[in-house]
C-alpha positions in Angstrom: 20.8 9.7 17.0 20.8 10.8 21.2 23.8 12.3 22.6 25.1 9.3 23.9 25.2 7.5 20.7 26.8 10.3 19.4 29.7 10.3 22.0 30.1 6.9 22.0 30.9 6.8 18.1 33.2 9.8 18.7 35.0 7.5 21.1 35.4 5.2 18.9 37.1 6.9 15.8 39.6 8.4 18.6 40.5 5.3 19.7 41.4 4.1 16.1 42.9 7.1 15.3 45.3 6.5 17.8 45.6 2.5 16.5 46.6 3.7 13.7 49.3 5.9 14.6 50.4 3.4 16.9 51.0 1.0 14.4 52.9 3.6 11.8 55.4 4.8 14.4 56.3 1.0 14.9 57.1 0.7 11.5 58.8 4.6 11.2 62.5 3.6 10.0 65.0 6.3 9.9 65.8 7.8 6.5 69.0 7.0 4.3 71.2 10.0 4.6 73.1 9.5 1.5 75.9 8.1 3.6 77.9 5.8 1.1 79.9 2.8 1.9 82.9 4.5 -0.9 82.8 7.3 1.6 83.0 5.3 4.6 85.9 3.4 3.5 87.9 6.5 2.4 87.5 8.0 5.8 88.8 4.9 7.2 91.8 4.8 5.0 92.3 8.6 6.3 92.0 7.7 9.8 88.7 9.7 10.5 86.9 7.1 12.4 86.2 6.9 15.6 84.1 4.0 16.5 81.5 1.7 14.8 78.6 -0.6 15.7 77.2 -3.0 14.0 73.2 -3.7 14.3 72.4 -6.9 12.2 68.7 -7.0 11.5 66.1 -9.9 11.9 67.3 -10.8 8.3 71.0 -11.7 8.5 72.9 -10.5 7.3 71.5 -7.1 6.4 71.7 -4.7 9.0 73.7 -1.1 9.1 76.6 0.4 11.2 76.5 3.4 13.0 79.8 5.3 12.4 80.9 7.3 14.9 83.6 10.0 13.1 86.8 11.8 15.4 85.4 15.4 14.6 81.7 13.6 16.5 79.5 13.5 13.8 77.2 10.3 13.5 76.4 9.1 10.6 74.3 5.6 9.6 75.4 3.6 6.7 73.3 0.5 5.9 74.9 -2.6 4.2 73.8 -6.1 3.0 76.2 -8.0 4.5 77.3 -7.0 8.3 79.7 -9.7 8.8 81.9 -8.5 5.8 82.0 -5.0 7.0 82.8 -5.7 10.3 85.8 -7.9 9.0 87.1 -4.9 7.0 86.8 -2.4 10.1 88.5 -4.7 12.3 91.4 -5.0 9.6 91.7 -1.1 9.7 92.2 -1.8 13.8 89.1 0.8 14.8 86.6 -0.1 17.9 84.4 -2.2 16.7 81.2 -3.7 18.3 77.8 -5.6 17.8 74.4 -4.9 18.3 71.9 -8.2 19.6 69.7 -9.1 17.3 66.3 -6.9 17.7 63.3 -9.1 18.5 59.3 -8.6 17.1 57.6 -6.0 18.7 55.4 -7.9 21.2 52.3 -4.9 20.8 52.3 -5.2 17.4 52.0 -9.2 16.8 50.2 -9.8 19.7 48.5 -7.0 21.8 47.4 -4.7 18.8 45.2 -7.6 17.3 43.6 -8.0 20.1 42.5 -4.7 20.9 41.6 -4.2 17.6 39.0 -6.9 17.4 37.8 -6.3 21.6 37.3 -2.4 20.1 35.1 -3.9 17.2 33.3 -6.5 19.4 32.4 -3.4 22.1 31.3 -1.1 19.5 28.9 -3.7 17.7 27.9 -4.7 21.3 26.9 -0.8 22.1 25.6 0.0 18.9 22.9 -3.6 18.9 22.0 -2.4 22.7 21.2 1.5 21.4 19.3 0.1 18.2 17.1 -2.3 20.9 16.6 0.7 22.9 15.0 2.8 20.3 12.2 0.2 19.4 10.5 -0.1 16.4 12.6 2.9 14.8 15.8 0.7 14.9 16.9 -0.6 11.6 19.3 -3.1 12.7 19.7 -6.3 14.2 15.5 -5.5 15.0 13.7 -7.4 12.8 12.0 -9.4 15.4 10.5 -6.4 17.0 7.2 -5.0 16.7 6.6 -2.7 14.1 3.2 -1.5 15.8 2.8 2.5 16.1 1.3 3.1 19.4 -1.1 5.9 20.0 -1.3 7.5 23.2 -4.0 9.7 24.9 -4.2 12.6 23.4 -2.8 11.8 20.3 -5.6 10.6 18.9 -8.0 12.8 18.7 -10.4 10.5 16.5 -13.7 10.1 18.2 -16.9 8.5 16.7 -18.7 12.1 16.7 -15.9 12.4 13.8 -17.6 9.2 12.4 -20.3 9.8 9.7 -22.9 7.5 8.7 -22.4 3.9 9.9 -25.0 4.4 12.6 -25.7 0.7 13.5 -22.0 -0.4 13.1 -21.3 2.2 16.1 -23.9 1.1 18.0 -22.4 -2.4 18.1 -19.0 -1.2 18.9 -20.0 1.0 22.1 -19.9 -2.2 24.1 -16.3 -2.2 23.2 -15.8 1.6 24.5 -17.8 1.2 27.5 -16.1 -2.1 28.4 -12.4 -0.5 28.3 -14.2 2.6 30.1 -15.6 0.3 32.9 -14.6 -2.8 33.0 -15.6 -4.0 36.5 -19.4 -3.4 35.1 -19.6 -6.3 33.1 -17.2 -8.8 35.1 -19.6 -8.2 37.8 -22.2 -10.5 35.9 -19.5 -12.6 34.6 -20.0 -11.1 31.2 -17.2 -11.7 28.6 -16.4 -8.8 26.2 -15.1 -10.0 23.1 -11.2 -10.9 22.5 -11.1 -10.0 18.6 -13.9 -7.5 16.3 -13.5 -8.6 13.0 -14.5 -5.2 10.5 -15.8 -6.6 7.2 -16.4 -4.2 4.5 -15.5 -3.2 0.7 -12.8 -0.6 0.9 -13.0 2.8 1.3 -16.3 2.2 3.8 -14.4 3.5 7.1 -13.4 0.4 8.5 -10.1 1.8 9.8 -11.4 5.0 10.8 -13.9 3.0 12.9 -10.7 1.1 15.1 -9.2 4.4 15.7 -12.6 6.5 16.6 -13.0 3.2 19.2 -9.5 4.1 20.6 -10.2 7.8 20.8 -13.4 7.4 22.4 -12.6 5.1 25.0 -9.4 6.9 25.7 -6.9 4.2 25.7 -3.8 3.3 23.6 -4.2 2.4 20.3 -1.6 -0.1 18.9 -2.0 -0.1 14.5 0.1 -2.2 12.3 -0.7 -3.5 9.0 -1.2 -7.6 7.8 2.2 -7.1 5.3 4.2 -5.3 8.3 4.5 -9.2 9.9 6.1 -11.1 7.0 9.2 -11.4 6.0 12.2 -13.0 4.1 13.4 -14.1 7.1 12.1 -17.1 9.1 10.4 -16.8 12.3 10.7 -12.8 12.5 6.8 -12.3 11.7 6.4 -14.6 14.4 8.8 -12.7 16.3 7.1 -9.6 15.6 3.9 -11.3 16.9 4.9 -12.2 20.2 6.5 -8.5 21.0 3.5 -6.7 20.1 1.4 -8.8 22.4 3.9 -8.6 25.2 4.0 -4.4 24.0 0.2 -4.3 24.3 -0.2 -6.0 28.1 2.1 -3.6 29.2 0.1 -1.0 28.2 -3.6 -2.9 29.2 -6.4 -1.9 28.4 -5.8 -1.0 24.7 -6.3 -1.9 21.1 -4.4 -3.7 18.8 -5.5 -2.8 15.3 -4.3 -5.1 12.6 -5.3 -3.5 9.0 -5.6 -6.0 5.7 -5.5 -9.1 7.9 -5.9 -11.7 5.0 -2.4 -10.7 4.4 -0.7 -12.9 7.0 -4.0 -15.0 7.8 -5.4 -16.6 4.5 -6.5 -19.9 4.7 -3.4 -22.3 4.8 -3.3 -25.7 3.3 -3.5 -24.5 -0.1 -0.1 -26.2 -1.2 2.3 -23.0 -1.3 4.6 -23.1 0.7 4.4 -26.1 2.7 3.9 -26.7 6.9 6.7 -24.5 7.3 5.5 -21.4 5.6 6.5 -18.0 7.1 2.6 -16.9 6.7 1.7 -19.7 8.2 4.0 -19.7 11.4 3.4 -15.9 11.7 -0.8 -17.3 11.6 0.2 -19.8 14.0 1.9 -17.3 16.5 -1.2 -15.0 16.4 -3.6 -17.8 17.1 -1.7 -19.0 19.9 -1.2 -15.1 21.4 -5.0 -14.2 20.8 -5.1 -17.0 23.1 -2.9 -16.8 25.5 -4.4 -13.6 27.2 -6.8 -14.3 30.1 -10.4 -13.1 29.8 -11.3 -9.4 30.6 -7.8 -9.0 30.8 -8.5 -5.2 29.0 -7.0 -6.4 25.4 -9.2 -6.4 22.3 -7.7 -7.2 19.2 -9.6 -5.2 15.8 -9.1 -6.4 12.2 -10.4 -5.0 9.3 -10.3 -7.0 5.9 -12.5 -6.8 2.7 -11.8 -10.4 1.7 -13.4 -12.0 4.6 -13.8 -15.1 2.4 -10.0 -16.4 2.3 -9.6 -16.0 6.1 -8.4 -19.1 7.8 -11.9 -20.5 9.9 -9.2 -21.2 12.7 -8.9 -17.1 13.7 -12.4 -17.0 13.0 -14.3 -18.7 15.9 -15.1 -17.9 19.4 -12.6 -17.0 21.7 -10.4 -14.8 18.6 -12.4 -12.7 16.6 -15.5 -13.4 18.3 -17.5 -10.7 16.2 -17.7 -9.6 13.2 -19.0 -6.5 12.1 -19.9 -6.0 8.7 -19.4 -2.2 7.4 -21.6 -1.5 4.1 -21.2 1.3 1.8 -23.5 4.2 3.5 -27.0 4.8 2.4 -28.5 8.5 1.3 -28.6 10.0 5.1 -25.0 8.5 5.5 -23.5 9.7 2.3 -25.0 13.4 3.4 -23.6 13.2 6.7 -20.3 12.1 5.5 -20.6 14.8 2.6 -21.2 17.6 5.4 -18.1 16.1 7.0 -15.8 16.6 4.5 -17.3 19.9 3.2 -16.0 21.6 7.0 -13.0 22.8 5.9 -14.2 23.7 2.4 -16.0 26.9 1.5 -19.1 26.2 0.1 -21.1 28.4 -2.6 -25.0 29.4 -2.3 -25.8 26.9 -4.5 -23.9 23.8 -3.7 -27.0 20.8 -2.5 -25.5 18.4 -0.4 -28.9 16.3 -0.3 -29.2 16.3 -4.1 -25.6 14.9 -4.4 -26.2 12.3 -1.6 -29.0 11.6 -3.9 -27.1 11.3 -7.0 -23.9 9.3 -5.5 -25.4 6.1 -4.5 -23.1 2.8 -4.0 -20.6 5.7 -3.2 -18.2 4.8 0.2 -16.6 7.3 2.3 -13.5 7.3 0.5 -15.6 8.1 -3.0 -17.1 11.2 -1.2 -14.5 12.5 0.0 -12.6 12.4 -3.2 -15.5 13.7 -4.8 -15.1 16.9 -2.6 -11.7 17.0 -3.4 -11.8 16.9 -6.8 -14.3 19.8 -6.9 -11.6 22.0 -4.6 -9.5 21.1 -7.1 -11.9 22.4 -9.9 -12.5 25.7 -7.8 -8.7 26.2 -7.1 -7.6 25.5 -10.9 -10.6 28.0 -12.2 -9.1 30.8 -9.4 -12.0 30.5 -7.1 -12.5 30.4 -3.1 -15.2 28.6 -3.1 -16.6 25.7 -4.5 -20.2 25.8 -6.6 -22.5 23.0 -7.7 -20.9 22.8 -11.4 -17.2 22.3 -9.8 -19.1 18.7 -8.1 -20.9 17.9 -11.4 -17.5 17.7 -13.4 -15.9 16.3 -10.3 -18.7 13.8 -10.3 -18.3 12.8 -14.0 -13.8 12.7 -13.7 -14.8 10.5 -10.3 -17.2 8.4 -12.3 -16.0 7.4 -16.2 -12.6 9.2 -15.9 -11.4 12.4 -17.4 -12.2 13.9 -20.5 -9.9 14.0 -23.6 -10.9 17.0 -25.6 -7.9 17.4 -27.5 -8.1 14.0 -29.4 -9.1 14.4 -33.1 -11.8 12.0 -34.0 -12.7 11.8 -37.8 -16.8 13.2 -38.5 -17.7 9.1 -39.2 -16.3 8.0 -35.7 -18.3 11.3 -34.2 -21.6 10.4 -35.8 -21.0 6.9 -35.1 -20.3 6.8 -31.2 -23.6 9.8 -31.5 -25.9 7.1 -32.1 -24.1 4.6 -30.1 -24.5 7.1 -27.1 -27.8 7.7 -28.1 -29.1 3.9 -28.2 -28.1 4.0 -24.6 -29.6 7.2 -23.0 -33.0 6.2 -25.2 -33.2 3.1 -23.2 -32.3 4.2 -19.9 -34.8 7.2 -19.8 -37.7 4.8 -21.4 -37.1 1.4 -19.0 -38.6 2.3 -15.3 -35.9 0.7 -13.6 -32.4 1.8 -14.8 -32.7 5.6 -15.6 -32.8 8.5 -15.4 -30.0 9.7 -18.1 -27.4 12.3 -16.0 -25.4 13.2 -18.9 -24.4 12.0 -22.5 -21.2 13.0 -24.3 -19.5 11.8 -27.2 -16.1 13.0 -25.6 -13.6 10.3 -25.6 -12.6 9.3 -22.3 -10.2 6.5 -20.4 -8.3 4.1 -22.7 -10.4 3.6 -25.9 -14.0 4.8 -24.7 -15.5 7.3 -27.8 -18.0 8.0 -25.5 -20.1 7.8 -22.5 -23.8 7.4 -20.8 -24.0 8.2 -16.8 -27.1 7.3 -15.1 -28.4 9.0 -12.7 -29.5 6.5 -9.8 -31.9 8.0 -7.4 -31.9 5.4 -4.5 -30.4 2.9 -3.4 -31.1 -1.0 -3.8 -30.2 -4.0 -1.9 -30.9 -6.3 -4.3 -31.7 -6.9 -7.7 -34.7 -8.5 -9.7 -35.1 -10.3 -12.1 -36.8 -7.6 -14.6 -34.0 -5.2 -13.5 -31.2 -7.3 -14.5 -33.5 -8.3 -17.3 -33.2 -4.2 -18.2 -29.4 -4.0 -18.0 -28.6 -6.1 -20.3 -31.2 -3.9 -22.7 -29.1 -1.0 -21.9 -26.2 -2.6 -22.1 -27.1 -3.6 -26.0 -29.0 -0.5 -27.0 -25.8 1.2 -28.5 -25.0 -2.0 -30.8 -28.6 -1.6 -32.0 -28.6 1.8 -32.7 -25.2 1.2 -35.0 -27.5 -1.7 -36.9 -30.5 0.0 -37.4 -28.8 3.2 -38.4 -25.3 2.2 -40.6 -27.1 -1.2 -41.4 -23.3 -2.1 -40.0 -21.7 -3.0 -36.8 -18.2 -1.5 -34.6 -15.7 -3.3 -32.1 -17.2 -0.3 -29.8 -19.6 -2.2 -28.4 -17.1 -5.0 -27.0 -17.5 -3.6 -23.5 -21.1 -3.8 -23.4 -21.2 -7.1 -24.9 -19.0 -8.4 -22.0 -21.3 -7.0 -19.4 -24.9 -8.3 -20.8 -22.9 -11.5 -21.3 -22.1 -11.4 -18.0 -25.1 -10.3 -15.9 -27.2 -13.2 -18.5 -25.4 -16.0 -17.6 -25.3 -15.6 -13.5 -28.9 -15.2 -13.6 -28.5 -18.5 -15.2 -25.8 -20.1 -13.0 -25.9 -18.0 -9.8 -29.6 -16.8 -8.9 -31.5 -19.3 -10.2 -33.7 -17.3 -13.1 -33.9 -19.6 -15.5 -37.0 -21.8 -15.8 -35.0 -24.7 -17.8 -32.1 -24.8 -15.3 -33.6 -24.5 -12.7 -33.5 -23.2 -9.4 -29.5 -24.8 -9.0 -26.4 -22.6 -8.6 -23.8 -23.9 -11.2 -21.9 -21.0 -10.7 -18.1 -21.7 -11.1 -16.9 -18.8 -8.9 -14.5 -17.3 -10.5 -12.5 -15.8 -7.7 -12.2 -19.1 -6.5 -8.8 -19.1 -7.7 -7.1 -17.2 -5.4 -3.9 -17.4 -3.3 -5.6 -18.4 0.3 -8.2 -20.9 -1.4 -8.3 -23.7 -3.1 -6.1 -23.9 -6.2 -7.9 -26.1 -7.8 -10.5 -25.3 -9.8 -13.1 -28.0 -11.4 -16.1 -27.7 -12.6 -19.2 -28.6 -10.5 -22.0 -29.5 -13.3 -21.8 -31.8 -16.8 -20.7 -31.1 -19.8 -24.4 -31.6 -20.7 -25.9 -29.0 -18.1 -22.8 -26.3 -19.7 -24.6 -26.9 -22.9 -27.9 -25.7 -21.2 -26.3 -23.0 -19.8 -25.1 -21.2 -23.1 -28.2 -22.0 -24.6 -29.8 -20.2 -21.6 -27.7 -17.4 -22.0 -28.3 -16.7 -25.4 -31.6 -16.8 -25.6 -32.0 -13.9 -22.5 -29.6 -12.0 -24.6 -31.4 -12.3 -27.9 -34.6 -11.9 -26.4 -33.6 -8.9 -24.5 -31.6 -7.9 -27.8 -35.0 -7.5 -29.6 -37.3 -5.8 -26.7 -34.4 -3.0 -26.4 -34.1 -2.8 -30.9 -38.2 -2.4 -30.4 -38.1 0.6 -28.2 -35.4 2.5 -30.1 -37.3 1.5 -33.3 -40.4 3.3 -31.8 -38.7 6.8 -31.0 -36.2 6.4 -33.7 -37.1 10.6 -34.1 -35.6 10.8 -30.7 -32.7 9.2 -31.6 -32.0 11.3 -34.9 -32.4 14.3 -32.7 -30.4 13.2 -29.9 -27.5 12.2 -32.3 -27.6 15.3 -33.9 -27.4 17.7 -30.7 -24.6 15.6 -29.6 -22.8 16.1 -33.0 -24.2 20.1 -32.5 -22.3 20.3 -28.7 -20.4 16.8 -28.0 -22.2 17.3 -24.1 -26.1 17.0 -23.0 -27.3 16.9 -19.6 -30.6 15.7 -18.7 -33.0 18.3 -18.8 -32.0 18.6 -22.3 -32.2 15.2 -23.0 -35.5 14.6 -21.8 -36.3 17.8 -23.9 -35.8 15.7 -27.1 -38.9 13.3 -26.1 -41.2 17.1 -25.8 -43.7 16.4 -29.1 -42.7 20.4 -29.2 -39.2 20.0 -29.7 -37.0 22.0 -29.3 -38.1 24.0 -26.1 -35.7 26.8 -24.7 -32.4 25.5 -22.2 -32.9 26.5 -18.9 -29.5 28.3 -17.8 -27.1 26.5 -15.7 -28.3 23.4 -16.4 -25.2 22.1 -18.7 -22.8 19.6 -17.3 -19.1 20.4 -18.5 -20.2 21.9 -21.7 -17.7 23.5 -23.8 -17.9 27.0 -24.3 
């Protein structure tokens, strides 16, 4: 609160103070002294009395007399019936006289209301204009104001040097900083920059940090607010809220309005929720009609950044609003080491910390998995009482950042150990003999997360931007290898592999529906889409093939699963030694990391451990 608000409420509680003291000296009366009418009358009788007045009050006949004794004392007697008593004082013969009747204080019944409620009116009047004054921060009668933060200058101190990775998405965006930079270079040709950049990407890939390293860079002021900041239970204020951030932002021209997780307030309407009069939709409206409103050039460009581009409305998508969209992927080796180096500035580093081997080892890792990564490992170091952060503080990191953390104090019966042994086992066998899935990072029969006995990391080595049909083919081996193992071992089966069932399940039947692999089906996508169903599409959700083509579909599906089912039982049938010997080290040290698992497929097993090489072994 400023210094004026501050006096101005001090004001205020004077000036009721002194209301209130206003009002209970009008209603003081004057205390009963005791004085008796027994008393009264004998001093009549004896002659003590000098003279009397009656005063009747509003109320006849109540009222009191003011007695007047010879030896000039007053006294005050009050009585419920003033004519009576002034018939006995004249019969006595002493001066008598009357008082008018007192009338209603004319400041109490009249001008004290009316201060009262002109104080209150002023006040709320004072206190609305200081809560508009203070912008976004006001709380009160302020719901139709922006709730944008603006950036200024030096403020942001984001440029896209601070940027790593994402090479060719800040390529495209210079146009954007040299446009706000120099202007008059591209209206010279009649160019048009773009009105609205649309940022597209799953999250965590540095879509935000993009809109504000823009900002920074072209040194202007950066106006951020957030899709849920515009809605309300109120009607019309996101609406509200639209128009004064738009009227905010040409003020301050050239800027940036960044709006983060658009789909919030612009999904695709006609869905039947909410009806024509939707507050989404009339905050959607507004913002269509403002991105239009501003001229060309006029040195505003609106950035969104959304990961569901699929639900936006195809209104705020065309020409003229967000007239490019920029599509930022998860980074690939080079970017996940430059992003790596990035985070690892203000973290001290041992000798043998690789930040090319983890780039290596991370991939399908965003930003925002890196640099949790990192921090995890710190965390490691700082819990272990180091300064500095080695190569075995990542590895764990890796693992916690990857299945989850590890519950070493459950107690898990010797059959349940031995079981999830070969179960872990089936899997690691099949990943380090299939070309296109492995190699094996680490096995442990450690419970982990809620209900997993056990775990098998990969290790991928590069990156892939698609799939075939032999690799997906290979999952779904992988995925069954642990059931198998169970069967050909126990000659019995668990629930454990419910997980994995759901997977291969999974993976068979959109190479069915989806990417056309099956030579029955057909090269048709009778994929359902299951996030069809979703609040900004359509609700309805039907089937687009037969009954009879369903029926080809399972039947698809099941035969890719048993067939794959039987290559992967083949494999582990073939180095069923490795499995025995696998399941037993596991037993022997719950935790193996690759070089000793690849060890186990030596024909002069064992060989001797290289040291340093365990992952998160117990000691």
């Amino acid at each position: 609160m400023n210094k004026s608000g501050r006096s101005f409420y001090l004001y205020f509680v004077i000036i009721i103070c002194l209301l209130l003291f206003t009002v209970w000296v009008g209603t003081l009366r004057v205390p009963n002294s005791g004085y008796t009418r027994g008393e009264f009358e004998t001093q009549m009788e004896n002659n003590e009395v000098a003279v009397v007045t009656v005063c009747p009050n509003k109320d006849t006949p109540t009222g009191s007399l003011k007695v007047v004794l010879k030896s000039g004392e007053e006294r005050i007697l009050y009585v419920t019936d003033v004519t009576e008593m002034e018939r006995i004082v004249r019969e006595h013969g002493i001066d008598c006289s009357v008082e008018s009747v007192p009338e209603e204080s004319w400041f109490l019944n009249s001008v004290l209301p009316i201060l009262i409620v002109v104080v209150v009116c002023v006040f709320f009047f004072v206190m609305m204009n200081a809560q508009n004054a203070g912008g976004g921060g006001g709380k009160m009668m302020n719901f139709g104001k922006s709730r944008a933060r603006l950036t200024i200058g030096a403020e942001n101190k984001i440029t896209l040097g601070d940027v790593a990775g994402l090479k060719e998405e800040k390529e495209e965006l210079q146009e954007i900083v040299e446009f706000l930079r120099e202007p008059g270079k591209f209206t010279k040709v009649g160019a048009r920059i773009p009105k609205g950049v649309l940022l597209e990407g799953a999250p965590g890939t540095g879509k935000t940090l993009l809109a504000k390293a823009i900002a920074g860079e072209a040194n202007v002021p950066f106006f951020s607010i957030s899709g849920s900041d515009f809605v309300e239970m109120f009607v019309g204020v996101g609406a509200s809220r639209v128009r004064d951030m738009f009227a905010e932002a040409k003020r301050h021209a050239p800027c940036i309005i960044f709006i983060d997780e658009i789909d919030a307030v612009a999904r695709r309407r006609g869905t039947g929720m909410g009806g024509g009069h939707d507050e989404r939709e009339q905050t959607l409206n507004q913002l269509l009609v403002e991105m239009d409103g501003f001229g060309v050039n006029e040195g505003i460009i609106v950035m969104a950044a959304t990961n569901r581009v699929d639900i936006l409305d195809p209104a705020i998508l065309r020409p003229g609003r967000f007239d490019r969209k920029i599509t930022v992927a998860s980074p690939d080796v080079r970017g996940r080491e430059d992003i790596l180096k990035v985070h690892a500035k203000n973290k001290p580093l041992g000798d043998d910390v690789d930040l090319q081997q983890i780039a290596q080892t991370t991939a399908g890792f965003t930003g925002a998995d890196l640099e949790n990564l990192l921090n995890e490992a710190a965390i490691n170091a700082a819990m272990d009482k180091r300064v500095f952060v080695r190569q075995e503080d990542i590895k764990k990191a890796f693992i916690k950042v990857g299945i989850g953390a590890e519950k070493k104090s459950r107690i898990i019966s010797e059959k349940e150990k031995k079981i999830t042994a070969y179960h872990e086992a089936g899997h690691a066998i099949l990943f380090h003999v299939l070309p296109d899935v492995g190699p094996v990072y680490t096995v442990s029969i450690i419970p982990t997360g809620l209900g997993a006995a056990g775990y098998t990391m990969p290790l991928p080595e590069k990156d892939e931007m698609f799939l075939t049909k032999g690799k997906m083919f290979e999952d779904i081996m992988v995925s069954l290898g642990g059931r198998i193992a169970e069967e050909i071992i126990f000659d019995d089966i668990t629930t454990g592999a419910s997980s994995d069932i759901k997977k291969a399940t999974k993976v068979a039947r959109r190479m069915v529906t989806r990417y056309g692999m099956s030579a029955n089906i057909g090269v048709i996508n009778y994929d359902d889409d299951d996030d069809e169903v979703f609040i900004g599409r359509d609700l309805a959700h039907a089937k687009n093939h037969s009954e009879l083509v369903s029926g080809e579909i399972d039947r698809e599906v099941k035969m890719i699963i048993d067939d794959c089912y039987q290559k992967a039982k083949d494999i582990i049938v073939e180095h069923e030694d490795v499995l025995h010997r696998c399941a037993k080290l596991l037993l022997e040290k719950e935790k193996i990391n690759r070089a000793e698992f690849e060890a186990l497929f030596d024909t002069y097993y064992p060989q001797p451990e290289e040291p340093g090489e365990r992952v998160g072994e117990e000691q």
